[in-house]
MIRO-266985 format. One record per residue (C-alpha): x negated, y negated, z. Coordinates in steps of 0.2 Angstrom, whole numbers, plus 5000, padded with zeros to 4 digits. Last residue first. Layout:
<nodes>
<node><px>X</px><py>Y</py><pz>Z</pz></node>
...
</nodes>
This chain:
<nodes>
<node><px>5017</px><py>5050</py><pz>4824</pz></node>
<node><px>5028</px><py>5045</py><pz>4839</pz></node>
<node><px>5036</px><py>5059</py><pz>4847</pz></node>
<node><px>5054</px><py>5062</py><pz>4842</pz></node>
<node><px>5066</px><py>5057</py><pz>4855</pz></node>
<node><px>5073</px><py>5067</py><pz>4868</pz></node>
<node><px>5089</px><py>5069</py><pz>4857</pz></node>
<node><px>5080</px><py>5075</py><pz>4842</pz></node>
<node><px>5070</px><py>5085</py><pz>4850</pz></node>
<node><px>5080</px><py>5097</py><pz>4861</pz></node>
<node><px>5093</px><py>5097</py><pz>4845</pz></node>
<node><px>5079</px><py>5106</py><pz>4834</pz></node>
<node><px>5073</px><py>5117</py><pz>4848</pz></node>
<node><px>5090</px><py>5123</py><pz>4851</pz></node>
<node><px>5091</px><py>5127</py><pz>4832</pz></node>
<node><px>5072</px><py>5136</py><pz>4833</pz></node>
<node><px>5079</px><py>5143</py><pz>4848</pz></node>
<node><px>5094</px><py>5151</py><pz>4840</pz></node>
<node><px>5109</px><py>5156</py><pz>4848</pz></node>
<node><px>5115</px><py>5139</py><pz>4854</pz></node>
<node><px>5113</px><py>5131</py><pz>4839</pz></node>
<node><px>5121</px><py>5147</py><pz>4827</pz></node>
<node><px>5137</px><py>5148</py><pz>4839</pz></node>
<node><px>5138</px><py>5131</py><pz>4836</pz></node>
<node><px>5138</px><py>5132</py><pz>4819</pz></node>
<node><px>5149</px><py>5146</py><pz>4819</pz></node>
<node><px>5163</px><py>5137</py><pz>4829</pz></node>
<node><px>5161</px><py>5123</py><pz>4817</pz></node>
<node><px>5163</px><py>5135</py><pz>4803</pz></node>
<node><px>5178</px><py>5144</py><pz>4812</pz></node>
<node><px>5186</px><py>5125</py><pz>4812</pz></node>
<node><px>5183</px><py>5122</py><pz>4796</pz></node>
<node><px>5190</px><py>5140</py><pz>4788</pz></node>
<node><px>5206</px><py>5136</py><pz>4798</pz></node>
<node><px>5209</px><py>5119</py><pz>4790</pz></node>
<node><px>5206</px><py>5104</py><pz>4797</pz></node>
<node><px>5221</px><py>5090</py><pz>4796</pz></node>
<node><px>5213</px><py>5077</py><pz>4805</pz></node>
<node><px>5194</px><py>5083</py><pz>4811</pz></node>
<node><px>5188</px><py>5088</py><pz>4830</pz></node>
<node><px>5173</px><py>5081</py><pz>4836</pz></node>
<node><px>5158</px><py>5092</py><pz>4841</pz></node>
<node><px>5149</px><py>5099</py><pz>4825</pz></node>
<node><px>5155</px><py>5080</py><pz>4816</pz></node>
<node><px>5148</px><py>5070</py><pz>4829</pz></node>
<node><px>5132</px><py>5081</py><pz>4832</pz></node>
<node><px>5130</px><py>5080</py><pz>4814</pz></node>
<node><px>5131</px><py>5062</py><pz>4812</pz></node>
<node><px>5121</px><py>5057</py><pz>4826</pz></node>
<node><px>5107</px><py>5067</py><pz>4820</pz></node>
<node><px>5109</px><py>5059</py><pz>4803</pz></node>
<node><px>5108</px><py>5042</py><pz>4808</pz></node>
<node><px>5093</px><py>5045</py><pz>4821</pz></node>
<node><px>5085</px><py>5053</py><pz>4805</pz></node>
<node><px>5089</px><py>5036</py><pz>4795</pz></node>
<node><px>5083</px><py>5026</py><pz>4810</pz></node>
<node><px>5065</px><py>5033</py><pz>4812</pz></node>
<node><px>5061</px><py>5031</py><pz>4794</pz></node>
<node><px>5070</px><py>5014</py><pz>4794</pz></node>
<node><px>5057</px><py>5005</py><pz>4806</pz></node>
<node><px>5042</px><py>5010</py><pz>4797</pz></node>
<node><px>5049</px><py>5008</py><pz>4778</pz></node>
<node><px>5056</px><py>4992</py><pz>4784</pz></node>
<node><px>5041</px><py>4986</py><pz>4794</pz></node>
<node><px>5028</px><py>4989</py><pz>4779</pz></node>
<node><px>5030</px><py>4973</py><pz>4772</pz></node>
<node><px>5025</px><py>4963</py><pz>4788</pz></node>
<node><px>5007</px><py>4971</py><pz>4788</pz></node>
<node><px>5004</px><py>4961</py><pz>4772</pz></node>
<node><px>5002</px><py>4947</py><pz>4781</pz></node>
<node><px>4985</px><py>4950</py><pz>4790</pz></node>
<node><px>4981</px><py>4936</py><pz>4799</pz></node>
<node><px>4972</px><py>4948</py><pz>4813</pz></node>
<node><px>4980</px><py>4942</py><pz>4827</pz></node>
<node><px>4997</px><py>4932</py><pz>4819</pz></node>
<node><px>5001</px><py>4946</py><pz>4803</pz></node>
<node><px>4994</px><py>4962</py><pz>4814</pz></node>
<node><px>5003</px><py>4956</py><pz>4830</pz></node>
<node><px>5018</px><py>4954</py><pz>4821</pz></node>
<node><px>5018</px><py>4972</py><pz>4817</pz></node>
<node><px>5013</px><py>4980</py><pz>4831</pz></node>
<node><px>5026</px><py>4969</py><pz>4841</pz></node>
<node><px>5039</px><py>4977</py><pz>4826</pz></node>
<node><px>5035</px><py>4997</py><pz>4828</pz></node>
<node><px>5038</px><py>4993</py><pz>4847</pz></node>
<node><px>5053</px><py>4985</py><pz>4844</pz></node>
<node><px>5061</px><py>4995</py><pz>4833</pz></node>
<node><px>5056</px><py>5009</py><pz>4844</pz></node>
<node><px>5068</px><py>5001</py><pz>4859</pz></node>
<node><px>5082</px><py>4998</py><pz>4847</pz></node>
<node><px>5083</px><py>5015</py><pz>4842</pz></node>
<node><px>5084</px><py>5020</py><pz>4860</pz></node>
<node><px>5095</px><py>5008</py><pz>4864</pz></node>
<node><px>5109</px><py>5015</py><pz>4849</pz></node>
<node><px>5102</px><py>5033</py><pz>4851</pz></node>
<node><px>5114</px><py>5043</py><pz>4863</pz></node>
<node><px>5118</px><py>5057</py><pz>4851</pz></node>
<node><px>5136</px><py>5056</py><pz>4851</pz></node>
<node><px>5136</px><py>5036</py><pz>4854</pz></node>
<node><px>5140</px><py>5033</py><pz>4834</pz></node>
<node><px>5126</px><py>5024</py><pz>4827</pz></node>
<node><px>5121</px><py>5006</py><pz>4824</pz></node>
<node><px>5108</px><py>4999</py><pz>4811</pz></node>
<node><px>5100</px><py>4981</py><pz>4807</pz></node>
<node><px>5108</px><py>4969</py><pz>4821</pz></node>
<node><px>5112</px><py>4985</py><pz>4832</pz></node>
<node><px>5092</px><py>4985</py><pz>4834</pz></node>
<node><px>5079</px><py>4974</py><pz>4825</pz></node>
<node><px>5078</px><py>4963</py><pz>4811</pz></node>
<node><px>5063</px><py>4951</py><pz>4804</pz></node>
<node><px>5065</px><py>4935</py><pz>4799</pz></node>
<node><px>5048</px><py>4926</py><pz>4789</pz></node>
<node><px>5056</px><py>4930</py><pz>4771</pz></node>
<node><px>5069</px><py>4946</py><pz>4774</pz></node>
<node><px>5063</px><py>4960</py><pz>4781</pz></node>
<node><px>5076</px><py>4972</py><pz>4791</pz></node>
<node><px>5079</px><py>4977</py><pz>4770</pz></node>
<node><px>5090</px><py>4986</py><pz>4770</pz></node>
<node><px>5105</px><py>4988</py><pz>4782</pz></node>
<node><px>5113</px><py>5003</py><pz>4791</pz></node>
<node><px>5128</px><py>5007</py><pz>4797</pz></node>
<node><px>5136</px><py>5019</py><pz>4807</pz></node>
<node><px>5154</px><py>5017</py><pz>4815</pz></node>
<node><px>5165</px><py>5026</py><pz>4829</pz></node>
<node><px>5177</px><py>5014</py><pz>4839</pz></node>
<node><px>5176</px><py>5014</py><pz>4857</pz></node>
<node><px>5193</px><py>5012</py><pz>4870</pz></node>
<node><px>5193</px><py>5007</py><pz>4888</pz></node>
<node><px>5197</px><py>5012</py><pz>4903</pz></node>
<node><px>5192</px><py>5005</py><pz>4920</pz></node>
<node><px>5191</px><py>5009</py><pz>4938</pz></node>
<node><px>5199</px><py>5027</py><pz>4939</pz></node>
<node><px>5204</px><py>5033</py><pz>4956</pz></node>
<node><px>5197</px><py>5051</py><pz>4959</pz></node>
<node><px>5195</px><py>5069</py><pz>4952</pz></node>
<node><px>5181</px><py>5084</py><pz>4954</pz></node>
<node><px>5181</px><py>5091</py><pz>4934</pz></node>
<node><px>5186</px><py>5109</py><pz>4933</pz></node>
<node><px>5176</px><py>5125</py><pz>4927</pz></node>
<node><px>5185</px><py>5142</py><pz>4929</pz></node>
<node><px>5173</px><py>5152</py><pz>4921</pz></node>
<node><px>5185</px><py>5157</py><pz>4909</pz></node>
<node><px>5189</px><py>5138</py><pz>4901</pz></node>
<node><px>5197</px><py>5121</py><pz>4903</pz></node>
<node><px>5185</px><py>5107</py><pz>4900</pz></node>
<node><px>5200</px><py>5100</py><pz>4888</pz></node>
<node><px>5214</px><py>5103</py><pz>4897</pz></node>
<node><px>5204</px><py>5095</py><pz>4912</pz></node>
<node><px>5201</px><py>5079</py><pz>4902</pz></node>
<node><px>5216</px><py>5078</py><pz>4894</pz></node>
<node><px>5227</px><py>5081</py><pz>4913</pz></node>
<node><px>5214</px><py>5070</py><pz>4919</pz></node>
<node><px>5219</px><py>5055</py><pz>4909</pz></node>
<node><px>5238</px><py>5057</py><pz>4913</pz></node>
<node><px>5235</px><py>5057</py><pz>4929</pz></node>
<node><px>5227</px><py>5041</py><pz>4928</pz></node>
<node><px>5241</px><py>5033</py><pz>4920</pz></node>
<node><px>5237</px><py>5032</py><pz>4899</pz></node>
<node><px>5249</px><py>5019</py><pz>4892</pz></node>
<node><px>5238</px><py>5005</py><pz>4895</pz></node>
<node><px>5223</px><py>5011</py><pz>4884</pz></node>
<node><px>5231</px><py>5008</py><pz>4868</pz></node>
<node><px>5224</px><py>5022</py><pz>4856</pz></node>
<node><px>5219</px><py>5014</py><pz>4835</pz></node>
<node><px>5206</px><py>5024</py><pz>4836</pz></node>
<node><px>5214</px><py>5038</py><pz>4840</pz></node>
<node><px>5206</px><py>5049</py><pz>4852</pz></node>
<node><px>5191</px><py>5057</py><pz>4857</pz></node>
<node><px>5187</px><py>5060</py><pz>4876</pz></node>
<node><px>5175</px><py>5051</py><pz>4887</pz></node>
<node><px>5169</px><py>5053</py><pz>4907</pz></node>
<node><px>5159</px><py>5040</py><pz>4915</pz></node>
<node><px>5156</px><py>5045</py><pz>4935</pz></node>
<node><px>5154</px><py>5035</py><pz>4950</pz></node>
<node><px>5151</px><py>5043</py><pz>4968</pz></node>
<node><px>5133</px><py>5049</py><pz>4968</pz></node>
<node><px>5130</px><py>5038</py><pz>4952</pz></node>
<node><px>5134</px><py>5034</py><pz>4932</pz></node>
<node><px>5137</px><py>5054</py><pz>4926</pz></node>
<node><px>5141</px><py>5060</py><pz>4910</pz></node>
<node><px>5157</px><py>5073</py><pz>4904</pz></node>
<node><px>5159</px><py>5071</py><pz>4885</pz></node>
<node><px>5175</px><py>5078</py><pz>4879</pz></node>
<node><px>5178</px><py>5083</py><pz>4860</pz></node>
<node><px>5196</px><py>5088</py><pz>4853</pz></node>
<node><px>5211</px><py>5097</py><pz>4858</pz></node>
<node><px>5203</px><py>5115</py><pz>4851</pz></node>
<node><px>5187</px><py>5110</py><pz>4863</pz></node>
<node><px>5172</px><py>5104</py><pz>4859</pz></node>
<node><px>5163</px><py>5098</py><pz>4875</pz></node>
<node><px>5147</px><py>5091</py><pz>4877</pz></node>
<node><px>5141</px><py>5090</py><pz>4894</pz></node>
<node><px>5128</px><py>5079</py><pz>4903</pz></node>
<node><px>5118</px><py>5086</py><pz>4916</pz></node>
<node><px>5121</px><py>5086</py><pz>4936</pz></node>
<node><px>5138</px><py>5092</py><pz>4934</pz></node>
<node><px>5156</px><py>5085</py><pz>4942</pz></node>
<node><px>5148</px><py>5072</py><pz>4951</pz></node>
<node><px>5160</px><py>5064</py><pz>4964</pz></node>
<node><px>5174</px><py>5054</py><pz>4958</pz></node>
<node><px>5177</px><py>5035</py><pz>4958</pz></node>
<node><px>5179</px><py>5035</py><pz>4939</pz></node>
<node><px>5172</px><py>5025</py><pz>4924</pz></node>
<node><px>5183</px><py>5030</py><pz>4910</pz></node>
<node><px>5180</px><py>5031</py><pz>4891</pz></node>
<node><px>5194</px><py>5034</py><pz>4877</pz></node>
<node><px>5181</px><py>5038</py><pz>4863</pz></node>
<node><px>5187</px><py>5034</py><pz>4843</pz></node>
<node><px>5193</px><py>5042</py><pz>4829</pz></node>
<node><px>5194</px><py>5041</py><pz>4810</pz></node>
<node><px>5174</px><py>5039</py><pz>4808</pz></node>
<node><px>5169</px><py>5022</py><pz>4797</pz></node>
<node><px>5152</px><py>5025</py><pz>4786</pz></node>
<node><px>5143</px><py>5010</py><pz>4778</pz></node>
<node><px>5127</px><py>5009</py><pz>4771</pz></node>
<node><px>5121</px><py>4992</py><pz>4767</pz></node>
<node><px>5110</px><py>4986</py><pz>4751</pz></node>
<node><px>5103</px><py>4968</py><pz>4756</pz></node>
<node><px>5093</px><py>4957</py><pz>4739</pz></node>
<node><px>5111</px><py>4952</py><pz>4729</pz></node>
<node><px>5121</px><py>4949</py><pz>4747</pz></node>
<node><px>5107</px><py>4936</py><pz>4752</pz></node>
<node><px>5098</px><py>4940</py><pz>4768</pz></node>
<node><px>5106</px><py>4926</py><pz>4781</pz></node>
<node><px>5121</px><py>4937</py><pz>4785</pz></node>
<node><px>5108</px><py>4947</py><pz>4796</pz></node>
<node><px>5102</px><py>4934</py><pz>4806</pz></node>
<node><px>5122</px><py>4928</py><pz>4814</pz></node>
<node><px>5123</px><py>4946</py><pz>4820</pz></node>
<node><px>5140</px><py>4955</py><pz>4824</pz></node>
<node><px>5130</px><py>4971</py><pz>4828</pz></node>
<node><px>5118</px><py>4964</py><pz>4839</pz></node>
<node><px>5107</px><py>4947</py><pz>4839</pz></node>
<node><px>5089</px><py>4956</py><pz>4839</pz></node>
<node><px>5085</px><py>4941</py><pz>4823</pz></node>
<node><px>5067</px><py>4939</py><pz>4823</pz></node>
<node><px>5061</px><py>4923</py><pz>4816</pz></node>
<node><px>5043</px><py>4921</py><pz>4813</pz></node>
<node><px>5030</px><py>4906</py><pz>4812</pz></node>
<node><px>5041</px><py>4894</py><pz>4823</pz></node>
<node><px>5053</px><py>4880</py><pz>4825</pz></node>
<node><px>5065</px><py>4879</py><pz>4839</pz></node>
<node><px>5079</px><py>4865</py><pz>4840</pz></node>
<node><px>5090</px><py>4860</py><pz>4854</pz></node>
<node><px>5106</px><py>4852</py><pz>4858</pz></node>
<node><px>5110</px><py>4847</py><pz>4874</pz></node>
<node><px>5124</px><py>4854</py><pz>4881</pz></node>
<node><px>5118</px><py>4860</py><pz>4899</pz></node>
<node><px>5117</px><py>4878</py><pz>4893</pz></node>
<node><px>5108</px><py>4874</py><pz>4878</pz></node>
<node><px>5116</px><py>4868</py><pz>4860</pz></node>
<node><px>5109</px><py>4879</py><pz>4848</pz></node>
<node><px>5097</px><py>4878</py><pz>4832</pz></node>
<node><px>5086</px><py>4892</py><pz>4827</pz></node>
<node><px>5071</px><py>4887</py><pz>4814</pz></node>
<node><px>5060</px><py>4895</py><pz>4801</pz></node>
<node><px>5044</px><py>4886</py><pz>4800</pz></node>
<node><px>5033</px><py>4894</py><pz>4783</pz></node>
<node><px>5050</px><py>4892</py><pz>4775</pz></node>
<node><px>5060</px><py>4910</py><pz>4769</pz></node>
<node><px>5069</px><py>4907</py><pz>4787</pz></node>
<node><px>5074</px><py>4889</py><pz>4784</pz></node>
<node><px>5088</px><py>4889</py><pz>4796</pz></node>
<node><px>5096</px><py>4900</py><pz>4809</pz></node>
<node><px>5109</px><py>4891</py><pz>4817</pz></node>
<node><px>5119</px><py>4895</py><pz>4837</pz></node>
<node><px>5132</px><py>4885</py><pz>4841</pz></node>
<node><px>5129</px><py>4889</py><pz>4861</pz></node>
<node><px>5115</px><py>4892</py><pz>4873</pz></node>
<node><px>5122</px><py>4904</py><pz>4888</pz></node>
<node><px>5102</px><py>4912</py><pz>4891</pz></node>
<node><px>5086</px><py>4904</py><pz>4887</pz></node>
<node><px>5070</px><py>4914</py><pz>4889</pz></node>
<node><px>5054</px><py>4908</py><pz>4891</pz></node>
<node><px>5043</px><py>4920</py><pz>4898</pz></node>
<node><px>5034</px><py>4917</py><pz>4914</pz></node>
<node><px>5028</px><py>4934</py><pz>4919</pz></node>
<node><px>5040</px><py>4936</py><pz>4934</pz></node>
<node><px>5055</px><py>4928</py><pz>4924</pz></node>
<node><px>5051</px><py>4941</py><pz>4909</pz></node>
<node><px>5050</px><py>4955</py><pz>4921</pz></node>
<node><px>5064</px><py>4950</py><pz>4930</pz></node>
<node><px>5073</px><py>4950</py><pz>4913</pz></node>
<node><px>5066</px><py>4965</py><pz>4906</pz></node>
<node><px>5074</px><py>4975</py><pz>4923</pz></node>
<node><px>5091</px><py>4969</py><pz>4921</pz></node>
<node><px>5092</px><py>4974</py><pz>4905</pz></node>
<node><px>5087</px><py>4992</py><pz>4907</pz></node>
<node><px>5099</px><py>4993</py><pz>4923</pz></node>
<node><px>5112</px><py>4985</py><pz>4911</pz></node>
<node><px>5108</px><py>4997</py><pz>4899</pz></node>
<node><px>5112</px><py>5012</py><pz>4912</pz></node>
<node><px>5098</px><py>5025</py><pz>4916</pz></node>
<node><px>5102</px><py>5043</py><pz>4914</pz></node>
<node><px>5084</px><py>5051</py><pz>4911</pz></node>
<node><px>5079</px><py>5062</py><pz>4895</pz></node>
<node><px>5068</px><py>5076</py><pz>4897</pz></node>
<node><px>5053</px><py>5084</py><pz>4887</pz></node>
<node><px>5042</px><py>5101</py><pz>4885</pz></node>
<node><px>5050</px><py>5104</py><pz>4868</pz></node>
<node><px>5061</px><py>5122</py><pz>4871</pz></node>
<node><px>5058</px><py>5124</py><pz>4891</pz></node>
<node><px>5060</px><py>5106</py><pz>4896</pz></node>
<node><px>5075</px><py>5102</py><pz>4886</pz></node>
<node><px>5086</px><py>5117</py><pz>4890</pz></node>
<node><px>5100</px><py>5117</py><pz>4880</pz></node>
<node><px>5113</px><py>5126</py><pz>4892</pz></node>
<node><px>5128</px><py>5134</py><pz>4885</pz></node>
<node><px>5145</px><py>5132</py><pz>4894</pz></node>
<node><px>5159</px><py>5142</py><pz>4888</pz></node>
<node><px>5178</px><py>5138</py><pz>4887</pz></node>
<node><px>5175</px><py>5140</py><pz>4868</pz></node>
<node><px>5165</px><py>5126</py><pz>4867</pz></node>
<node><px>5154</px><py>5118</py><pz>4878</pz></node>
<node><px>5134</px><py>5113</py><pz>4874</pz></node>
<node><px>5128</px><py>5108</py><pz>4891</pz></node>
<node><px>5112</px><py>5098</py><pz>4893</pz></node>
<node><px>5093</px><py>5098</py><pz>4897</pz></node>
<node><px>5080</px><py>5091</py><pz>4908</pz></node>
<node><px>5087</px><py>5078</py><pz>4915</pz></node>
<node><px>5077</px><py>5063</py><pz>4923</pz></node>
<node><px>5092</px><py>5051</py><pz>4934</pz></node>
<node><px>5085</px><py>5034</py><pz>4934</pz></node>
<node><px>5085</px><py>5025</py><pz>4953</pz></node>
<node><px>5066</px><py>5029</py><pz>4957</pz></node>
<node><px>5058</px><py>5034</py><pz>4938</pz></node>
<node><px>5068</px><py>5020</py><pz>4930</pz></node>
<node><px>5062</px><py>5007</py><pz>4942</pz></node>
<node><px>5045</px><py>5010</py><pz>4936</pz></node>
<node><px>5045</px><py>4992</py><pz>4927</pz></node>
<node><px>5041</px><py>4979</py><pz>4915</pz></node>
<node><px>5022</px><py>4984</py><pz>4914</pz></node>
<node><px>5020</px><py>4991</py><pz>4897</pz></node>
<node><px>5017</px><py>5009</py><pz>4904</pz></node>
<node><px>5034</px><py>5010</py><pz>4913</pz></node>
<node><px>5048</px><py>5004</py><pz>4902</pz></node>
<node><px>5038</px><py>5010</py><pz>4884</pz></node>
<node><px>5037</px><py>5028</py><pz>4894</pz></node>
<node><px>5053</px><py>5026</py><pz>4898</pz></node>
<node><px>5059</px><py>5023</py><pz>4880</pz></node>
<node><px>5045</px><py>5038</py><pz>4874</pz></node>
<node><px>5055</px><py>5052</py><pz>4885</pz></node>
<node><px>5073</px><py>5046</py><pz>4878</pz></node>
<node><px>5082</px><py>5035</py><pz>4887</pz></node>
<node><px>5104</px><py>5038</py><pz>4892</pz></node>
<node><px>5112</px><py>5023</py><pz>4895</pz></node>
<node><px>5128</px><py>5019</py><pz>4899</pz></node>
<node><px>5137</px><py>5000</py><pz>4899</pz></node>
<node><px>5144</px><py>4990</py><pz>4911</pz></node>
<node><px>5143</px><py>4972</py><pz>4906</pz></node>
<node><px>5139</px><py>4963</py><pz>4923</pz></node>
<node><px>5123</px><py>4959</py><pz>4920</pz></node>
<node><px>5126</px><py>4954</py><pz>4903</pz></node>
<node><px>5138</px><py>4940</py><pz>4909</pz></node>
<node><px>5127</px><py>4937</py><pz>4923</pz></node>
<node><px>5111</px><py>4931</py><pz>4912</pz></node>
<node><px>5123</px><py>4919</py><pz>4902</pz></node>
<node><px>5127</px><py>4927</py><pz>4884</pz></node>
<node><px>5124</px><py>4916</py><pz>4870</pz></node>
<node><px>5104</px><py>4924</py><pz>4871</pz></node>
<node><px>5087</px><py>4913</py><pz>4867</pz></node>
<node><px>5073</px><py>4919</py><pz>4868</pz></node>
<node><px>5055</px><py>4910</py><pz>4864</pz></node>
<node><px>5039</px><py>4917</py><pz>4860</pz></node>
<node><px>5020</px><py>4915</py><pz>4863</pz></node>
<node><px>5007</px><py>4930</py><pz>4857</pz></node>
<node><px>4994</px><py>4935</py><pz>4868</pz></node>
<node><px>4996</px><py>4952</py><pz>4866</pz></node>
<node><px>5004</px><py>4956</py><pz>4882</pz></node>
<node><px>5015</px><py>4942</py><pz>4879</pz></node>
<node><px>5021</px><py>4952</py><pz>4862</pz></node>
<node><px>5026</px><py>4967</py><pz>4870</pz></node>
<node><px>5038</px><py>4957</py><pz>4883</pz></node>
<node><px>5044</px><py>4943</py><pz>4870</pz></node>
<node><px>5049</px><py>4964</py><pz>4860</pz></node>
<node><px>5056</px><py>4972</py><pz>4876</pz></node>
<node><px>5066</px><py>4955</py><pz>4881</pz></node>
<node><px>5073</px><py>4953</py><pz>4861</pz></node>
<node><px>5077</px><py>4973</py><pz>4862</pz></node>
<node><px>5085</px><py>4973</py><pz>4878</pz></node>
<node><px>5096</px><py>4960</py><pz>4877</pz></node>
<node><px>5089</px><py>4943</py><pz>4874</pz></node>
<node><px>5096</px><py>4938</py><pz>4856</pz></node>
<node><px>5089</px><py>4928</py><pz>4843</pz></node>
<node><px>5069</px><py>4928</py><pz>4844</pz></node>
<node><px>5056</px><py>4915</py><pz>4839</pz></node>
<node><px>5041</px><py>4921</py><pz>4839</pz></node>
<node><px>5023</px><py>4908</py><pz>4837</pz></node>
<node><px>5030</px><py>4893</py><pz>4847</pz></node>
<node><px>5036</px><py>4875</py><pz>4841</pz></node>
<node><px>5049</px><py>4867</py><pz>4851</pz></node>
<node><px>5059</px><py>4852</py><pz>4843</pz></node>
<node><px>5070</px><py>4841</py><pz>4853</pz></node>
<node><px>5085</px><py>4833</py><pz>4843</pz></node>
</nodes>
C-alpha cells in the first residue's frame, strides 16, 4: 500500500476541510483532503446558506473568492412575524452589519476552485475510509481512491471535518468524550419553488399554526419552510396543499401573501443540537458538524464550521511554525466558546418562534410577550442583530 506523508491530514472536503487546507497553504503548511463524496455529488447537493459578516470576510480576504459580493444577496436585516404583523430587525442600524444569502453549494464550489487553482491536494469519491493511530506522532487515514487503489496517508495531525455522522469523532474513547444531546419534537417541511420573490429579506414567522420561514435562493427560485412533524411524509402534501400552510400561516392584516408557483422538491429536516467535548483528542482535531450541530433557526451550522476553522489554522500554525505544542490544548476552550453561544442563540429563536405540543395558554401569551419584548426593545433587537450576523472576533 502507498504511503503519503504531509503535515495535515484532513477527513472531509466540504466547506470546512477546503477553508482550513485553504488557511493553512497560505501559511505554508502541506495538507491533504480527502471527501467520500465525488466533487459533483456535493455540487449538486442543494443546500441554503445564509454567511455572517466575518464568513465573508474569511471568503474574500483569504483569497478563495469575491464571488459572494457579485452573485450573494447582502441583507441588511430581517422580518420578525407574528401576530399577522411584520417587524423589521434592522441589522445595519442596530450593529452596523449584514448577512448575505449565499447557498453552501456556492461556498463549496468556490473553495474547490480555489484549492484546484492553488494546487491543493484534495481527493474526492475515496472509499472504506480508516483513521488509525491518532494519539501516535503519525496518525494515519486509510481509503480506497476513486480508481480502487487503496491508499494510505500518514501525517503530523489528523483533522477530522467529516460532518455529523463522523467516522473521527467515534475515535475519542467514550470514558474521555462528554456529549450534549438535545432532540426537538418537530421538524422543517422545506420546498425549493419556482416563484418569484416574495420579500427581499428573510421572514420569521410564528403563527398560531406553527413557525414559517420565508428565504429566498434567486430571481425566480425561492426556499420556503414550515414546522411539522418530524415524523411527516412528504409525498402526501400536493402543491396546493403546501401553499394553502404556507399562506394560512403568513396570513395577517396587512394583507401579506406569498407569489406561488411549481414546487421542485420537498423535503423533510429533523431538529437536533449537539455538542461534543473535547474537539482534541491526541494528534486529531474536530471541526464543524463533526463536533457540534444546531437547529437551522439561527442560520449557524456553516458559519460555525467556518470560525472553527479559522480558530484551528491558527492553531496548527502555532504547534508546526513555531513548535509550540501547547497551542493545541487551547482549541477546545477556543472553539467551544463560540459554539456554546451559537447553541443557545439557536435554542431560543427555536423555542420563541416554533409552536409547542400541548402548550398551554400561559405559554403561548409568554411567547407572544417575548417577542413583543424583542421587537420593542433595541437593546433586545440589538441582541438578535448580533448574534445572527456573527459576533465579532475578540
Amino acid at each position: 500500500m502507498p504511503i503519503t506523508r504531509t503535515t495535515v491530514g484532513i477527513v472531509g472536503a466540504g466547506p470546512a476541510g477546503l477553508m482550513l487546507s485553504h488557511l493553512l497553504a497560505l501559511s505554508g503548511i502541506d495538507s491533504i483532503a480527502i471527501d467520500t463524496r465525488t466533487r459533483t455529488e456535493i455540487e449538486h447537493t442543494h443546500r441554503a446558506g445564509i454567511l455572517e459578516r466575518d464568513s465573508v470576510r474569511l471568503l474574500v480576504d483569504s483569497g478563495v473568492s469575491d464571488r459572494v459580493l457579485t452573485d450573494g444577496h447582502e441583507h441588511k436585516g430581517i422580518d420578525l412575524r407574528f401576530g399577522g404583523t411584520s417587524h423589521r430587525i434592522d441589522f445595519q442600524g442596530l450593529v452596523g452589519a449584514s448577512t448575505w444569502l449565499y447557498p453552501q453549494t456556492d461556498v463549496f464550489i468556490d473553495l474547490a476552485n480555489a484549492r484546484s487553482r492553488d494546487g491543493g491536494d484534495v481527493r474526492f469519491g475515496v472509499t472504506d475510509t480508516q483513521v488509525v493511530d491518532v494519539t501516535s506522532s503519525a496518525p494515519g487515514i486509510r481509503f480506497t481512491d476513486a480508481d480502487g487503489v487503496r491508499q494510505e496517508i500518514r501525517c503530523t495531525h489528523l483533522v477530522g471535518a467529516d460532518g455529523s455522522r463522523s467516522i473521527c469523532r467515534r475515535e475519542v474513547p467514550e470514558e474521555q468524550r462528554k456529549q450534549y444531546f438535545r432532540e426537538y419534537p418537530f421538524a422543517w417541511f422545506g420546498i425549493l419553488a419556482e416563484a418569484p420573490r416574495s420579500a427581499e429579506e428573510l421572514i420569521y414567522t410564528r403563527s398560531d399554526h406553527g413557525f414559517a420561514l420565508i428565504s429566498q435562493r434567486t430571481d425566480t427560485v425561492q426556499r420556503m419552510y414550515f414546522q411539522c412533524d418530524a415524523t411527516e411524509d412528504v409525498d402526501q402534501w400536493s402543491d396546493d396543499r403546501i401553499w394553502d400552510e404556507l399562506q394560512r400561516r403568513l396570513a395577517g392584516e396587512d394583507g401579506f401573501r406569498l407569489a406561488e408557483g411549481k414546487i421542485l422538491e420537498r423535503t423533510v429536516l429533523p431538529f437536533r443540537s449537539f455538542v461534543q467535548e473535547p474537539m482534541r483528542y491526541g494528534n486529531m482535531l474536530l471541526a464543524g458538524d463533526a463536533a457540534h450541530t444546531v437547529p437551522p433557526t439561527g442560520a449557524k451550522g456553516l458559519n460555525l464550521a467556518l470560525a472553527d476553522v479559522r480558530v484551528l489554522a491558527e492553531t496548527l500554525e502555532h504547534a508546526v511554525l513555531k513548535n509550540d505544542a501547547e497551542a493545541l490544548d487551547h482549541y477546545t476552550g477556543r472553539a467551544l466558546d463560540r459554539v456554546w453561544k451559537a447553541q443557545h442563540f439557536s435554542y431560543w429563536m427555536t423555542t420563541m418562534l416554533h409552536s409547542a405540543a400541548g402548550a398551554s395558554d400561559f405559554d403561548v401569551q409568554r411567547q407572544l410577550g417575548e417577542l413583543r419584548s424583542v421587537v420593542g426593545s433595541e437593546a433586545g433587537s440589538r441582541y438578535l442583530a448580533e448574534a445572527y450576523t456573527g459576533w465579532p472576533r475578540g
